[in-house]
C-alpha positions as CSV (number, residue, x, y, z in Angstrom):
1,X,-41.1,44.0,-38.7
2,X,-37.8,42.2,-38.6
3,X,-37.1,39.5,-35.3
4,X,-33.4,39.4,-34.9
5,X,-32.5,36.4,-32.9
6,X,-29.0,35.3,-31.8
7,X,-27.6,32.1,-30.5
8,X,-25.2,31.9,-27.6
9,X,-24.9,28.2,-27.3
10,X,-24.6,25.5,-29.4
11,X,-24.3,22.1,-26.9
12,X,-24.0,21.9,-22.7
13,X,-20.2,22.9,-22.2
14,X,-20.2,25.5,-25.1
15,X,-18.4,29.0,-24.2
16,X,-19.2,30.4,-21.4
17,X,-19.5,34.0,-21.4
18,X,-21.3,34.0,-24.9
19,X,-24.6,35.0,-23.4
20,X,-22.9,38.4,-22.1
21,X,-21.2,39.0,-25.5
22,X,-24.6,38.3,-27.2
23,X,-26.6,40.7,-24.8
24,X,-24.0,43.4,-25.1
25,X,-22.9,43.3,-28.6
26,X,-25.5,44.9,-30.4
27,X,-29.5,45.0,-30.5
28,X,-31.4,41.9,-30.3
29,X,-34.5,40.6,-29.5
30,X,-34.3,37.4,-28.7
31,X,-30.8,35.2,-27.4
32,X,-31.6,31.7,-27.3
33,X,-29.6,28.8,-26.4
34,X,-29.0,25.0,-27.3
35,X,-28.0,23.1,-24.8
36,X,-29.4,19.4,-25.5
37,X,-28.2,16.4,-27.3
38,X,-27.9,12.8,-27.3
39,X,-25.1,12.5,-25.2
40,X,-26.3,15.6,-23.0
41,X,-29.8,13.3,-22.4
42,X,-28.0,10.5,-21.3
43,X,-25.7,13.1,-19.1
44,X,-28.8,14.2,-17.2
45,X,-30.4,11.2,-16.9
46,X,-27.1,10.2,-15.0
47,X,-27.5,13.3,-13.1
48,X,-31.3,13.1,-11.9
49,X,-30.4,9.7,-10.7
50,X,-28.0,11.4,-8.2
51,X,-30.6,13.8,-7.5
52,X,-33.9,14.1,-8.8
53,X,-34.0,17.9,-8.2
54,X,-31.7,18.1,-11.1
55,X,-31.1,16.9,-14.6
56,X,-31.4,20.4,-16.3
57,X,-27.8,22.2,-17.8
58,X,-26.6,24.2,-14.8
59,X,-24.4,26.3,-16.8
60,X,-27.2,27.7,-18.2
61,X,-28.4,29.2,-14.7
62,X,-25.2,30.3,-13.5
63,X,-25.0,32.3,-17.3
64,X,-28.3,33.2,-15.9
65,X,-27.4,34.8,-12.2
66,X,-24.8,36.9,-14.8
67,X,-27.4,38.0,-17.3
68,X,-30.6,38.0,-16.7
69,X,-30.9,41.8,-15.2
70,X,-28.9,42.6,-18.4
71,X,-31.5,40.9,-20.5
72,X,-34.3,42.2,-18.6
73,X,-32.9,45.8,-19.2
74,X,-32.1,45.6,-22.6
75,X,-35.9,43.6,-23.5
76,X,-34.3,40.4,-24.9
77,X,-36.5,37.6,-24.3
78,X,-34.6,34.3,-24.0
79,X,-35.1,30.9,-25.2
80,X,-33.0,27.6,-24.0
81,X,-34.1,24.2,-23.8
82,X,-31.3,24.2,-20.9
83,X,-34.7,22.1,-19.1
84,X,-33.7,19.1,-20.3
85,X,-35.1,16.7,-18.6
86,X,-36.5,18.7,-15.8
87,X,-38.0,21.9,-17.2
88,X,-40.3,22.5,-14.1
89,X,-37.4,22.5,-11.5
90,X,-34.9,24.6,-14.1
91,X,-38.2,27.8,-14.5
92,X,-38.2,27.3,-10.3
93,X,-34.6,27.8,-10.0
94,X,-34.8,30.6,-12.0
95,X,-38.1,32.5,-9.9
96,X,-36.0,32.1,-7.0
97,X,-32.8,33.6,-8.5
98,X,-34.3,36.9,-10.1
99,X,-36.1,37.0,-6.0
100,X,-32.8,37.0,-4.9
101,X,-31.7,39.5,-7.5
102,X,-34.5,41.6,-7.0
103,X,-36.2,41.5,-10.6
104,X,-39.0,41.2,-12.1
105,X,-38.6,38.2,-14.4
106,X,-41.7,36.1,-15.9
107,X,-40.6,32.7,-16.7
108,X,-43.0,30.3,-18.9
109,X,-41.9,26.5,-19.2
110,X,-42.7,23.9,-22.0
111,X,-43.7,20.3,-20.8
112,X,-44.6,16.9,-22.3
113,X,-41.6,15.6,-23.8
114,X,-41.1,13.0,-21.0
115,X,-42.0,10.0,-21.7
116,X,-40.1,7.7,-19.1
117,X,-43.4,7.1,-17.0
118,X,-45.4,5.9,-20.1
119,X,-42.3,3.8,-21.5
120,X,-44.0,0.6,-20.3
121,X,-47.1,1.5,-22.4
122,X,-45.4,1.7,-25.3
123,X,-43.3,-1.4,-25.1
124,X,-39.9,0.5,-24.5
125,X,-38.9,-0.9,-21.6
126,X,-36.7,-3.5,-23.1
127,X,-36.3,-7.0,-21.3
128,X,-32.6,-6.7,-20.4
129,X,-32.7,-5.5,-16.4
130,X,-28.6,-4.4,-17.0
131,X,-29.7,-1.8,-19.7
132,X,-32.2,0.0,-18.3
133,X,-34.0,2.9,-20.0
134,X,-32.9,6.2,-18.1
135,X,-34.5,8.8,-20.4
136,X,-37.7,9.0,-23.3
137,X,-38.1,12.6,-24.7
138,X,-40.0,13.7,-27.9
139,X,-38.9,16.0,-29.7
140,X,-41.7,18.4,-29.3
141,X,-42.0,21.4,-31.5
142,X,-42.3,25.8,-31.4
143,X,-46.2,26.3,-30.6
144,X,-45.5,25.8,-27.0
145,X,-42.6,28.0,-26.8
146,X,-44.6,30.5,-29.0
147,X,-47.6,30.6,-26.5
148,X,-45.5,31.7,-23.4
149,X,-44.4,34.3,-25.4
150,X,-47.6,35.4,-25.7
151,X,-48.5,35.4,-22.5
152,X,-45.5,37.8,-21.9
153,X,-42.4,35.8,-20.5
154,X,-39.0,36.9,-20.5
155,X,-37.9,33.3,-20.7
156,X,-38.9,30.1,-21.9
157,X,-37.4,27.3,-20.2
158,X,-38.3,23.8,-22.8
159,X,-36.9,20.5,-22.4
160,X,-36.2,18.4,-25.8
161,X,-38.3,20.1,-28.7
162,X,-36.4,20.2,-32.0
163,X,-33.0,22.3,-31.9
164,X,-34.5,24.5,-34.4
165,X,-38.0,25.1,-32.0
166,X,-36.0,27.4,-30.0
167,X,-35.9,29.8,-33.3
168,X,-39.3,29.3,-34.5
169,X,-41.4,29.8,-31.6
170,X,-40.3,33.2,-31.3
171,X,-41.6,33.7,-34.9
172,X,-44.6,32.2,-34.7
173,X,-45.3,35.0,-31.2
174,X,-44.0,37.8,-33.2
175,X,-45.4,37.4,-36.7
176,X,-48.2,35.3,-35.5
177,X,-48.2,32.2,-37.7
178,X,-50.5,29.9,-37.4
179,X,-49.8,26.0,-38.3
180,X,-50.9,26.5,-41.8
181,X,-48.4,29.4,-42.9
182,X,-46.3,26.3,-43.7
183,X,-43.6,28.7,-45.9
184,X,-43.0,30.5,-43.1
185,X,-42.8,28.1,-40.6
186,X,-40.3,26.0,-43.0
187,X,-38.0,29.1,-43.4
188,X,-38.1,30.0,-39.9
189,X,-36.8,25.9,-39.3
190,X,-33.8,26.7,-41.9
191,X,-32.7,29.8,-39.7
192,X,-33.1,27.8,-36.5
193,X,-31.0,25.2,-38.4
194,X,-27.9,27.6,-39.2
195,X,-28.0,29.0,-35.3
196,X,-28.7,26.0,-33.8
197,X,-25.2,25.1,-33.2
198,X,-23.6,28.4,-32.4
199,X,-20.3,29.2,-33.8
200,X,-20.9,26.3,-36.3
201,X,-23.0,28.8,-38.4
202,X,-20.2,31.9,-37.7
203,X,-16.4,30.3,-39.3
204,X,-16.2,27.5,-36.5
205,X,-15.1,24.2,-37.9
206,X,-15.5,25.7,-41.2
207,X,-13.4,23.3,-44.0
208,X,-11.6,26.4,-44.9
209,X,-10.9,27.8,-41.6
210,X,-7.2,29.6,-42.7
211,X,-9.6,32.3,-44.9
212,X,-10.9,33.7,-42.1
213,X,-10.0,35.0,-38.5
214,X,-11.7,32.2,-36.9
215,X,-9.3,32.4,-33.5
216,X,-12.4,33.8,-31.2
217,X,-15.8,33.6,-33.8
218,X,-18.6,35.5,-33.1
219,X,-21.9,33.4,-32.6
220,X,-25.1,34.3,-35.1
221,X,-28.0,35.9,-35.5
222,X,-31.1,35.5,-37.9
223,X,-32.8,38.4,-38.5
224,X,-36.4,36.5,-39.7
225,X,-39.3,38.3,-41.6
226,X,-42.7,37.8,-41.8
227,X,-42.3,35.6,-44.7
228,X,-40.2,33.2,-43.2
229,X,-37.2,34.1,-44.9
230,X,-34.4,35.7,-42.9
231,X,-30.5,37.6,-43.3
232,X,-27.6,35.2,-41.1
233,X,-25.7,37.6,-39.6
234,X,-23.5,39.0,-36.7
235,X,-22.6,41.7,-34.2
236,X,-20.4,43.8,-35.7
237,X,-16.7,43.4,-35.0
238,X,-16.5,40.0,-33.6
239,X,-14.4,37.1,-35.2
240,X,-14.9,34.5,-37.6
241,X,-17.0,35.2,-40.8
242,X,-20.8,34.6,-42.2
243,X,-20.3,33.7,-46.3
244,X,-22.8,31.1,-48.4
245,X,-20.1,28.5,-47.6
246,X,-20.1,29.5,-43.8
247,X,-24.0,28.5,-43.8
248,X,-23.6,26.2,-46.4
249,X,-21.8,24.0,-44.0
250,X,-24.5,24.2,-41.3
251,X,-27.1,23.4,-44.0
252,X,-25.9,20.2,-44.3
253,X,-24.9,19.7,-40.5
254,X,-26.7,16.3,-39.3
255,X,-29.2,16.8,-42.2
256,X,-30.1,13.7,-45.0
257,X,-32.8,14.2,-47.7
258,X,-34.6,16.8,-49.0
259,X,-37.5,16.7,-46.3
260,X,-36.2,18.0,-43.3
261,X,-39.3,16.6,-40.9
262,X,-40.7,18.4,-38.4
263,X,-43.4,18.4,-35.5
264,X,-44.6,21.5,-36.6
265,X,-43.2,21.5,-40.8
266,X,-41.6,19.5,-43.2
267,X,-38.9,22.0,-44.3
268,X,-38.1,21.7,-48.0
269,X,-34.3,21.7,-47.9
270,X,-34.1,21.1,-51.7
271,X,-35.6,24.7,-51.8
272,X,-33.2,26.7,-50.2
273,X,-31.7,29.4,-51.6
274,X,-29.0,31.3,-50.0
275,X,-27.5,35.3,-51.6
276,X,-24.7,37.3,-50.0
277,X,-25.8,40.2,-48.8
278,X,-23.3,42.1,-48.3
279,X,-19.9,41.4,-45.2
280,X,-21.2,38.5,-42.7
281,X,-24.5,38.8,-44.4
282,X,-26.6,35.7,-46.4
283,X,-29.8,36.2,-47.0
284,X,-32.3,32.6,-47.0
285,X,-35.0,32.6,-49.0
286,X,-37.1,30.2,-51.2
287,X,-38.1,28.2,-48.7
288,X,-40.7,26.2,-49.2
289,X,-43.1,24.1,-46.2
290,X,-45.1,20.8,-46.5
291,X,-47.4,19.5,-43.9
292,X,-45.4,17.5,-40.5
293,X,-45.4,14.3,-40.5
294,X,-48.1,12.5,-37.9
295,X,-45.5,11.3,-35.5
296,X,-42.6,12.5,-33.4
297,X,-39.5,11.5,-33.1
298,X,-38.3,10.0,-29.8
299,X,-35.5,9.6,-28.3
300,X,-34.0,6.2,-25.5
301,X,-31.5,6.4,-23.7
302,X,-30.2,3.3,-22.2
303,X,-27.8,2.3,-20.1
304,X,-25.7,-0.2,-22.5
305,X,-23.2,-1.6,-19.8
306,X,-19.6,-0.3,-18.8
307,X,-16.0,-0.3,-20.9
308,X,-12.6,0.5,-20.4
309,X,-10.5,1.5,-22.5
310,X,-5.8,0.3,-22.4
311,X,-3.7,2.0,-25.1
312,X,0.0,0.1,-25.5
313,X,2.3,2.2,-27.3
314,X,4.8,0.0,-30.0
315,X,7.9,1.5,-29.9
316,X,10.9,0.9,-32.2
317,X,11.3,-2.2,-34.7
318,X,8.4,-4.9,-35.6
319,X,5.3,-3.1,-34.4
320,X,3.0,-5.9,-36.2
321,X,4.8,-8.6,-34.2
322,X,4.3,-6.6,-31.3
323,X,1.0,-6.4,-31.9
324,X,0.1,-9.4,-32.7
325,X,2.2,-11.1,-29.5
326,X,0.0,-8.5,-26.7
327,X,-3.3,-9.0,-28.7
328,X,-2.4,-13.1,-28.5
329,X,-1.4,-13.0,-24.9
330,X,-4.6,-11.6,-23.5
331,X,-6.8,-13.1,-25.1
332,X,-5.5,-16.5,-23.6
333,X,-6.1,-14.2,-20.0
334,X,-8.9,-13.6,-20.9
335,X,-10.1,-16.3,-22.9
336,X,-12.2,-18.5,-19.6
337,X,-14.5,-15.5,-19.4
338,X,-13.8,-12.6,-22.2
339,X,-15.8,-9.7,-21.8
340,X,-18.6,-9.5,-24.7
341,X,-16.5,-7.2,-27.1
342,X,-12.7,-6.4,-27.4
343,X,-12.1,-4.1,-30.5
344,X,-8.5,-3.6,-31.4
345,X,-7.5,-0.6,-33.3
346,X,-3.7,0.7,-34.2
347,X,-2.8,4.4,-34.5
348,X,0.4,4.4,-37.0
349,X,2.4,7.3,-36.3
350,X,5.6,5.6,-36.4
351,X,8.7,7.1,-38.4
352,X,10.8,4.8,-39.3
353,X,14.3,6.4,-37.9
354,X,12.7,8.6,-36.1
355,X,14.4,11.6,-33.9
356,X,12.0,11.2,-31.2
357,X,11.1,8.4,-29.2
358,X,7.4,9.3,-29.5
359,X,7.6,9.1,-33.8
360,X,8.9,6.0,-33.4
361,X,5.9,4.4,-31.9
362,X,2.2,3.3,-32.8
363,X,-0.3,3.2,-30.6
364,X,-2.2,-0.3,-30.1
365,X,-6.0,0.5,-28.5
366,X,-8.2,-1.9,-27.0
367,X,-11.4,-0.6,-26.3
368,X,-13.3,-3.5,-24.1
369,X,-17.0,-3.1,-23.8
370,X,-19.4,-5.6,-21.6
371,X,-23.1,-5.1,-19.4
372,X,-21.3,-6.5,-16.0
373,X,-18.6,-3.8,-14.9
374,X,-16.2,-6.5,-13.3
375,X,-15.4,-8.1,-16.8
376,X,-14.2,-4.8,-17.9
377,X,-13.0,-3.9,-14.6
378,X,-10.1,-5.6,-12.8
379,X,-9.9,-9.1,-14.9
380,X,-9.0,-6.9,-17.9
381,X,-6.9,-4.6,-16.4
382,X,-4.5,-7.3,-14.2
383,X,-4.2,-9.2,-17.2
384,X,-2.6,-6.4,-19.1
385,X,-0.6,-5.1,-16.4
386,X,0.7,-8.8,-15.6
387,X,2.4,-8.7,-19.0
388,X,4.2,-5.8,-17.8
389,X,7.6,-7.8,-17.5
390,X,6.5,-10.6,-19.7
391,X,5.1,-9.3,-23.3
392,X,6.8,-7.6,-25.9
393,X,10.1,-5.4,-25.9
394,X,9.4,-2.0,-24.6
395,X,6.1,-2.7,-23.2
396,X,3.7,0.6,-21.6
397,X,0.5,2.0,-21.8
398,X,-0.1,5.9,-22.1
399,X,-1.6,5.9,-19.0
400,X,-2.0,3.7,-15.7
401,X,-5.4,1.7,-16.3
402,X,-8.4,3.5,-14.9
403,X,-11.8,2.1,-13.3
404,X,-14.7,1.3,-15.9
405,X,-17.1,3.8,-17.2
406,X,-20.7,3.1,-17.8
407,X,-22.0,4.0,-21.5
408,X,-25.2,4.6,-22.9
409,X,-27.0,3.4,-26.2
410,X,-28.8,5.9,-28.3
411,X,-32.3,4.9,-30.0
412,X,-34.6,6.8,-32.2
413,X,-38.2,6.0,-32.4
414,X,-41.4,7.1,-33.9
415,X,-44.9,7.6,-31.4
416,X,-47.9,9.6,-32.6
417,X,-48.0,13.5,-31.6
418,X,-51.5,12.6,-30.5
419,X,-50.0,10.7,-27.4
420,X,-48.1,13.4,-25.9
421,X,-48.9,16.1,-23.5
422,X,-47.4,19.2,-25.2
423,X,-48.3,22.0,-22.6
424,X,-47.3,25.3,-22.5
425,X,-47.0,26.9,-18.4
426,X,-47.4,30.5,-19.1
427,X,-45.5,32.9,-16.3
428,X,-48.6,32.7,-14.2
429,X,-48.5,29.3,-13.8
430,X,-51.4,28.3,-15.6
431,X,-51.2,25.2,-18.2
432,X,-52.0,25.8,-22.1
433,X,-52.4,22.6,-23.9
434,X,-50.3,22.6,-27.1
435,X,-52.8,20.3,-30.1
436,X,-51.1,18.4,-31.9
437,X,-51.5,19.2,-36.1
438,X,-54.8,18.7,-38.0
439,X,-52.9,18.5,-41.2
440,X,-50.3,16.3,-41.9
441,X,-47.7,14.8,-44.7
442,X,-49.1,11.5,-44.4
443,X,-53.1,12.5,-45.0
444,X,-52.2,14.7,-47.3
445,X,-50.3,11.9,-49.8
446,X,-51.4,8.2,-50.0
447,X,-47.6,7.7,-49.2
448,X,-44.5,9.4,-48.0
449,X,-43.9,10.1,-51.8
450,X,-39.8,10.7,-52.3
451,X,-39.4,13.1,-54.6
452,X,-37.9,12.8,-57.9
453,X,-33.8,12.9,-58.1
454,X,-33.0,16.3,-59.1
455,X,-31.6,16.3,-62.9
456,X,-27.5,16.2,-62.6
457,X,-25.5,19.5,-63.8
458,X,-24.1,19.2,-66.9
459,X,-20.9,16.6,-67.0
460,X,-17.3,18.4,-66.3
461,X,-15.1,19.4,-69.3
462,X,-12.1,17.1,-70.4
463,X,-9.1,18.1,-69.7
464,X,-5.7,17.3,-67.4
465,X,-6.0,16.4,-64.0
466,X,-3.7,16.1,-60.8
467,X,-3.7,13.2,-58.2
468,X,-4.3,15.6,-55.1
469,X,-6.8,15.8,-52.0
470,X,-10.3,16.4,-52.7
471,X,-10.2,19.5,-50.0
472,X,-8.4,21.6,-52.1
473,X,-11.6,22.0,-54.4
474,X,-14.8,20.8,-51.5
475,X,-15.5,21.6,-48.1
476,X,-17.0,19.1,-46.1
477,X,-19.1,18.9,-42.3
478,X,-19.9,16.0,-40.8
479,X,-21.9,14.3,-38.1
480,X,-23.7,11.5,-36.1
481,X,-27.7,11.0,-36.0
482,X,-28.0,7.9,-33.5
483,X,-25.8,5.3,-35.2
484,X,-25.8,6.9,-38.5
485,X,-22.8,9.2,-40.1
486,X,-24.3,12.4,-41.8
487,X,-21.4,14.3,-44.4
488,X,-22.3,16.6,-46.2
489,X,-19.9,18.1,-49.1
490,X,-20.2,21.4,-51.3
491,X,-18.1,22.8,-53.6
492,X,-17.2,26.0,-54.4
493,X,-18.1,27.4,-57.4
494,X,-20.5,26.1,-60.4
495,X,-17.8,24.0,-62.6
496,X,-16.7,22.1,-59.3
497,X,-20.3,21.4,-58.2
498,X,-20.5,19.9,-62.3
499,X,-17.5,17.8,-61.5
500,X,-18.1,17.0,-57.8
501,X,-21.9,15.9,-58.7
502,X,-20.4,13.5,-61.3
503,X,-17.7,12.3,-59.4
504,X,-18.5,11.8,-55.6
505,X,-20.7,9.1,-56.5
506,X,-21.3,6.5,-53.3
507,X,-19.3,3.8,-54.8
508,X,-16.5,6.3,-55.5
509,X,-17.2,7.3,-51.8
510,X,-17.0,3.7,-50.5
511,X,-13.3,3.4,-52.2
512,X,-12.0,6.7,-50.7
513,X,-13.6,5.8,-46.9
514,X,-13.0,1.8,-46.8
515,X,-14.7,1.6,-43.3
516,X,-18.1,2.8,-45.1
517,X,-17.3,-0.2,-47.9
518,X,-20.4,-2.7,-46.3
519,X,-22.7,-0.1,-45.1
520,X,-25.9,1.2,-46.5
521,X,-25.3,5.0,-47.8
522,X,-28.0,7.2,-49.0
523,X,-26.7,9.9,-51.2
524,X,-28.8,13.0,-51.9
525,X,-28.2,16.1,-54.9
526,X,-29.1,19.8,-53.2
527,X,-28.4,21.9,-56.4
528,X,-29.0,25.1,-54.7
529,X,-26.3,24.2,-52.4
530,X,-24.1,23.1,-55.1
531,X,-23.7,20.3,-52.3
532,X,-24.2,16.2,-51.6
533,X,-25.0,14.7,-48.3
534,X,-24.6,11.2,-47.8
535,X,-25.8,9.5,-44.5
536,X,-23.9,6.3,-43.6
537,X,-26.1,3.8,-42.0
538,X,-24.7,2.1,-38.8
539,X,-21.1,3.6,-39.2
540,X,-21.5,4.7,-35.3
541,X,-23.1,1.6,-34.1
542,X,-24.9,2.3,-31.2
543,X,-24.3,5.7,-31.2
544,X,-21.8,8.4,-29.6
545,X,-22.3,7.0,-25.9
546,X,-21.3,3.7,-26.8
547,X,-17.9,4.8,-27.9
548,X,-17.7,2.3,-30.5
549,X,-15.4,4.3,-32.9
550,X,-12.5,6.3,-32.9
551,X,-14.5,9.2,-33.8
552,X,-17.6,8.5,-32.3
553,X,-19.8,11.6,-33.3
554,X,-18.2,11.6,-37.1
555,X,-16.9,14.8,-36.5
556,X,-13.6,14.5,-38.7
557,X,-15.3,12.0,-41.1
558,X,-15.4,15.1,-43.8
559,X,-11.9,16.0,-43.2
560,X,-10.9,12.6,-43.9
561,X,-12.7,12.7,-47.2
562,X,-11.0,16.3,-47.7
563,X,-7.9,14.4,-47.3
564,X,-8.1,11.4,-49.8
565,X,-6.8,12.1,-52.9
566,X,-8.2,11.7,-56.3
567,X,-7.4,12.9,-59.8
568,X,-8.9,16.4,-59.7
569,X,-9.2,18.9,-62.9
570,X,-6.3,21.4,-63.1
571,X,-8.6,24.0,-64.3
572,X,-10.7,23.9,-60.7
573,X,-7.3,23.6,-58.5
574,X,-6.2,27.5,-56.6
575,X,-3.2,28.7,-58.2
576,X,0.0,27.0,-56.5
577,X,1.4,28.3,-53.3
578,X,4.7,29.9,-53.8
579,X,7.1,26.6,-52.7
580,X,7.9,26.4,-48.8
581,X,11.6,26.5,-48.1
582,X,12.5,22.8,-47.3
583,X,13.9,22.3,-43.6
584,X,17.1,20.5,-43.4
585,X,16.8,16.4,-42.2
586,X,16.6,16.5,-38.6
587,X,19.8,15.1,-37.7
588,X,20.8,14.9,-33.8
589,X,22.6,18.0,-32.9
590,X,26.5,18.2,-32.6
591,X,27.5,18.9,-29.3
592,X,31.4,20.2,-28.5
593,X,33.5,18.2,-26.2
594,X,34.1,19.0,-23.1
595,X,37.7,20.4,-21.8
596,X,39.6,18.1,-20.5
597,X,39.7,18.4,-16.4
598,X,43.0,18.8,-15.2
599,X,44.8,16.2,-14.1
């Protein structure tokens, strides 16, 4: 018997009154919801300090107070890991709402990712007393889930298992897998993949969004057999679209190789194979499952110090000049005690004569980062304002300068899944211990064996080209892992996946994204896909909390490559747009005189 399970939240902030659009659009018998990430961790953390009682997503339980007497009615069960890093309190909160609501709700939580108490024992603690360690979660995986489901609860409350947990747990209740139906498992871990991030899956920040009606998308469903493989779908008559590039582009969301690891699977991604079904239907099947690895991933969140952040705009004539004479000046201000990085970056969207003030300006950004919040604090900001009257012509910043923030540093580690406490707390309250695997990757090979390059397409036809951006013939989605850049590019039919797989080699890559020229870049071949993904080693530095970059999460990194322009085949380009009538040169506009006033 089909599952069909629907998303209504990708990340803490996503839209609001998805959880009422997914309970009344159509059947379904499960809604889950993703609310945690690396940032979101280090959020909570930040909030449990303020109050221990908290650190869970409190959207989630005022979505909740809206929808859980419409959930109970209808018989969806739901599934968030909106716990974070307070699971217990989050499954409390909810008892005492459905009281005050008069239902009749059984709520099971998942514990044992938290790992903060023990972070002394395993040597985490760090030896820096200004970065202190405010969160250490596993990523635990679906069996716990899966058994409070068993026991009967209309919702499972986790804190960090794997984004893709939150699908696969309801499987493993409903078709009762067990941890060596590893197919099943690894195809249920695809669908939870493609949902995971909501609208993502559905048309939203889809390469090739003007194709579709993407102004209000729809979120997704999986409708997941007994074999693991499933049908992407949605409720009928919302926006935005579900095509193979549509989940192509999730596929490849924050993924790298061809082993997607697991606590629970090792999902062959290299085995996917995805087949339209049909309108806002694609079918996953193929799928094949190796044993987890031994360990789990884990993930730190620190407190990395404070930074502030000045933007000077560079109006008019000699912008470098300019730039050079404010970046001179305060570094002399600064230069008795500087803080411990200043990163200078220009924004070039100066015209040169320009009809608007704002064209004819760059924007110079100094991003200062250091552990003591004074040094990014007043020093920095008194030394820019004091050039106010004294620096360049036409000196002002985009806003008046604001009061440090603290930021946070991301770091991934390995620990055995022997040393945590996986339990499930079934809606009676009593605890279920969750083992950890009997069989895994490592015990099953001498090595993690990689597995051998898949054999390239056969090499494009000769013929003329066109210097012209790579977007018109690739999509491309990108993200961050920690300090790493995923991007993952497809193209759209079988002669541009022969040219693309020839030509989007990582040295090519390195000349079309300079800033990736030093770094180490892993590039992997997914046939099935007709895709590459490429993960960019340290292009984040130390992650999205440390605001290091100007896109810190690599979100636009694969519409930068979609922009760059290399000599593409004719034969693969869309036929020419009719020409756009060309708008007259701006010139200022001519204005009558006035009368003259009488004398």
């Amino acid at each position: 018997m089909v599952l069909r399970i629907g998303n209504a939240s990708g990340f803490y902030g996503d839209r609001f009154d998805a959880f009422r659009e997914m309970l009344t659009g159509g059947p379904l018998d499960v809604l889950t919801g993703d609310y945690l990430a690396e940032l979101t961790m280090l959020i909570l953390a930040r909030d449990r300090l303020r109050d221990p009682a908290r650190g869970y997503a409190r959207t989630f339980l005022r979505q909740a107070e809206q929808c859980l007497a419409e959930a109970l009615d209808r018989g969806v069960r739901i599934v968030v890991n909106a716990g974070g890093l307070n699971p217990a309190r989050l499954a409390e909160a909810l008892r005492e709402l459905a009281a005050r609501q008069g239902l009749r709700a059984r709520i099971g939580h998942v514990t044992g990712d938290e790992l903060l108490p023990r972070a002394r024992e395993f040597g985490w603690t760090g030896e820096d007393p200004r970065r202190p360690l405010l969160a250490a979660n596993a990523y635990l995986g679906a069996f716990g889930i899966a058994e409070c489901l068993r026991a009967g609860a209309d919702v499972v409350v986790t804190g960090r298992v794997t984004d893709a947990a939150l699908v696969v747990g309801p499987g493993i209740a409903h078709h009762g897998w067990t941890p060596d139906d590893l197919d099943a498992l690894a195809g249920a871990v695809v669908a939870g993949h493609v949902l995971e991030c909501g609208a993502q899956a559905t048309g939203g920040n889809y390469a090739f969004f003007a194709e579709h009606d993407v102004d209000h998308p729809g979120f997704p469903i999986a409708e997941l057999h007994a074999d693991g493989s499933s049908v992407i779908t949605k409720h009928p008559g919302t926006g935005g679209a579900v095509t193979v590039e549509t989940v192509t582009a999730q596929l490849l969301y924050e993924t790298g190789g061809p082993r997607y690891l697991g606590p629970d699977v090792t999902a062959r991604l290299d085995t996917v194979t995805l087949t339209a079904q049909g309108t806002d239907r694609v079918r996953i099947d193929g799928v094949r499952g190796e044993a987890p690895p031994p360990t789990l991933k884990v993930g730190l969140n620190r407190l990395g110090g404070y930074r502030n952040e000045l933007v000077f705009v560079l109006t008019g004539l000699d912008a470098d000049a300019k730039s050079a004479l404010v970046q001179r000046q305060l570094n002399r201000a600064l230069a008795a005690d500087p803080p411990a990085e200043l990163r200078w970056t220009e924004t070039r969207t100066q015209h040169p004569d320009a009809d608007t003030e704002e064209r004819a300006s760059t924007l110079l950004r100094l991003a200062a980062r250091d552990p003591q919040e004074q040094k990014v604090g007043r020093t920095l900001t008194a030394a820019a304002v004091e050039l106010g009257l004294a620096g360049y012509p036409g000196f002002h910043l985009t806003a008046p300068p604001a009061r440090p923030s603290p930021y946070g540093v991301f770091e991934a580690r390995e620990l055995s899944q022997k040393a945590v406490d996986h339990t499930a707390h079934l809606p009676t309250g009593t605890p279920v211990p969750i083992p950890p695997p009997t069989t895994t990757l490592h015990r099953q090979l001498p090595l993690p064996l990689p597995l051998p390059a898949p054999e390239l397409p056969p090499p494009p036809d000769p013929g003329p080209t066109r210097r012209t951006p790579l977007g018109l013939i690739a999509g491309a989605r990108s993200g961050d892992k920690g300090g790493d850049a995923n991007l993952g590019v497809w193209a759209r039919d079988e002669a541009g996946w022969r040219w693309l797989a020839h030509t989007l080699t990582t040295a090519t890559l390195r000349e079309l994204l300079p800033e990736t020229a030093e770094l180490e870049i892993e590039r992997h071949l997914f046939p099935n896909l007709r895709a590459i993904n490429f993960t960019l080693h340290g292009l984040l530095g130390e992650g999205v909390a440390a605001q290091t970059r100007f896109d810190p999460q690599a979100k636009a990194l694969g519409e930068w490559l979609r922009s760059r322009h290399l000599d593409l085949p004719t034969a693969l380009l869309p036929p020419a747009a009719p020409p756009t009538p060309r708008s007259p040169s701006i010139a200022p506009p001519v204005r009558p005189e006035p009368p003259e006033a009488p004398l």
